[in-house]
C-alpha positions as CSV (number, residue, x, y, z in Angstrom):
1,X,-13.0,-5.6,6.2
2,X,-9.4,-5.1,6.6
3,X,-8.1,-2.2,9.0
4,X,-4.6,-0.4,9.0
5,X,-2.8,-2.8,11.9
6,X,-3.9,-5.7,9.6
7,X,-1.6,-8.5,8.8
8,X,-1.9,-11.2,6.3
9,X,0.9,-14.0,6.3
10,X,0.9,-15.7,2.7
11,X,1.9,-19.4,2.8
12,X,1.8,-21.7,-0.5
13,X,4.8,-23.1,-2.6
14,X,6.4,-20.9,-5.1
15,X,3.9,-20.2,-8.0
16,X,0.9,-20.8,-5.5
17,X,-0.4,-17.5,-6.4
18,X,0.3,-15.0,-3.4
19,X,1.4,-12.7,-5.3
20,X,-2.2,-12.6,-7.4
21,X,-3.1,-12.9,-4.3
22,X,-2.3,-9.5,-2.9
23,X,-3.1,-7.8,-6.7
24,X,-6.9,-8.6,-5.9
25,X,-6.5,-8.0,-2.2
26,X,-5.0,-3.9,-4.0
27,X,-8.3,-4.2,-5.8
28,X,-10.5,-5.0,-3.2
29,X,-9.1,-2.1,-1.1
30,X,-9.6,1.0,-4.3
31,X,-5.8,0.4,-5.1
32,X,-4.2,-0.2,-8.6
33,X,-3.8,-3.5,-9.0
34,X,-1.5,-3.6,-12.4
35,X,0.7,-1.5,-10.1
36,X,1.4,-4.5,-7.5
37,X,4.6,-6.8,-8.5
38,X,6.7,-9.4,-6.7
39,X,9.3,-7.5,-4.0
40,X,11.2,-10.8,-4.4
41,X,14.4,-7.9,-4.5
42,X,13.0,-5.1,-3.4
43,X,12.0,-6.8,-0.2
44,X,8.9,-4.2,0.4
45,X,6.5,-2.7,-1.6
46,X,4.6,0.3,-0.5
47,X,1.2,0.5,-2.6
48,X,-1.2,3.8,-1.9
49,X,-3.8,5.6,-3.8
50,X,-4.0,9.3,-4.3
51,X,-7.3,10.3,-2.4
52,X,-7.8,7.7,-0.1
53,X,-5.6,6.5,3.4
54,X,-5.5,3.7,2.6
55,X,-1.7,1.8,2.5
56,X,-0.9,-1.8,1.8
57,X,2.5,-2.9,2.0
58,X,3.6,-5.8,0.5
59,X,6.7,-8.2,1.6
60,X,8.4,-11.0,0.4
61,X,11.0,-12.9,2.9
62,X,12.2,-15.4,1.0
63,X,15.6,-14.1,0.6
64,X,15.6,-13.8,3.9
65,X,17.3,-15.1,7.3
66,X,15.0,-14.9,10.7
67,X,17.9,-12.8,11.5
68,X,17.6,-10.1,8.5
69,X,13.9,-10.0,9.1
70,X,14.3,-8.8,12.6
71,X,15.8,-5.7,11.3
72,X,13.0,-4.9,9.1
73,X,10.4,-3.5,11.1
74,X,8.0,-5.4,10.1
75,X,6.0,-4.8,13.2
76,X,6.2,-1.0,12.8
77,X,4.7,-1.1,9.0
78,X,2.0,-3.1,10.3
79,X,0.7,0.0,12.3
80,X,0.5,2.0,9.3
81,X,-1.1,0.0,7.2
82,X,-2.5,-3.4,6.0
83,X,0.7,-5.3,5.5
84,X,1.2,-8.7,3.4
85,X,3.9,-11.1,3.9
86,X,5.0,-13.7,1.3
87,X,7.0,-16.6,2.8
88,X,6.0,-15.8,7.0
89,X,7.9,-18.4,8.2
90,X,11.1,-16.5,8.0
91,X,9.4,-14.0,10.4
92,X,10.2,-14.9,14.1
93,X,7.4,-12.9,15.7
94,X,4.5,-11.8,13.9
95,X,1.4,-10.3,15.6
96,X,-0.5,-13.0,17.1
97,X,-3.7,-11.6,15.7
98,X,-3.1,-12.1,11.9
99,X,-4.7,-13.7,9.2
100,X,-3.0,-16.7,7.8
101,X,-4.0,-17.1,4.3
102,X,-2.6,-20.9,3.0
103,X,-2.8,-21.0,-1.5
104,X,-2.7,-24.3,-2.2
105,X,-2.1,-25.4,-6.5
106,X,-5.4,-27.6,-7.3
107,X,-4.7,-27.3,-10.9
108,X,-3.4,-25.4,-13.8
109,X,-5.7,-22.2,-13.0
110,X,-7.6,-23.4,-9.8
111,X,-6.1,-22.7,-6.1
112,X,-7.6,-22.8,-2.8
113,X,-7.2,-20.5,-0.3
114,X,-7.9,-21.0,3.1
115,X,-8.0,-17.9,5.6
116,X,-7.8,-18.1,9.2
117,X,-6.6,-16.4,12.6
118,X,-3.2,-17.7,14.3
């Protein structure tokens, strides 16, 4: 169901899972899953698959001042494509129409995940 202009802000404590997270989101969306990795260091990952339009981008701000965000253009990569953020609260401005997707440890191998609008 998710649309180029699509935003998901990932919120959970390291380990939660948000990166698995995105890995099935790849896979629900045709894209190679294996191929999706933490951008702890390289800030963004760009994910696309050969035949289709489809582009999810990947980010992970906890490295990150409010300040260094800013100069991202975050806002930009979000028109391109379906774009996941790891640690949103770093992000002074997100679009007020994304998804908010809280992973929350309930055990060794058991999260919940709770998805909802800001």
């Amino acid at each position: 169901m998710l649309v180029p202009g699509d935003v998901l802000l990932l919120e959970g404590e390291l380990g939660a899972g948000k990166t698995a997270f995105v890995r099935g989101l790849a896979r629900g969306l045709g894209l190679r899953a294996d191929d999706v990795t933490s951008p702890t260091f390289t800030l963004i990952q760009e994910y696309r698959s050969p035949g289709t339009d489809v582009v999810l981008y990947h980010a992970d701000l906890y490295r990150l001042t409010p300040r260094e965000v800013d100069d991202l253009g975050l806002g930009e990569l979000s028109e391109d494509g379906i774009l996941a953020v790891e640690w949103p609260d770093r992000w002074n401005d997100p679009p007020e129409a994304s998804y908010r997707v809280r992973i929350e440890h309930r055990g060794e191998n058991l999260r919940s995940i709770t998805v909802s609008r800001l």
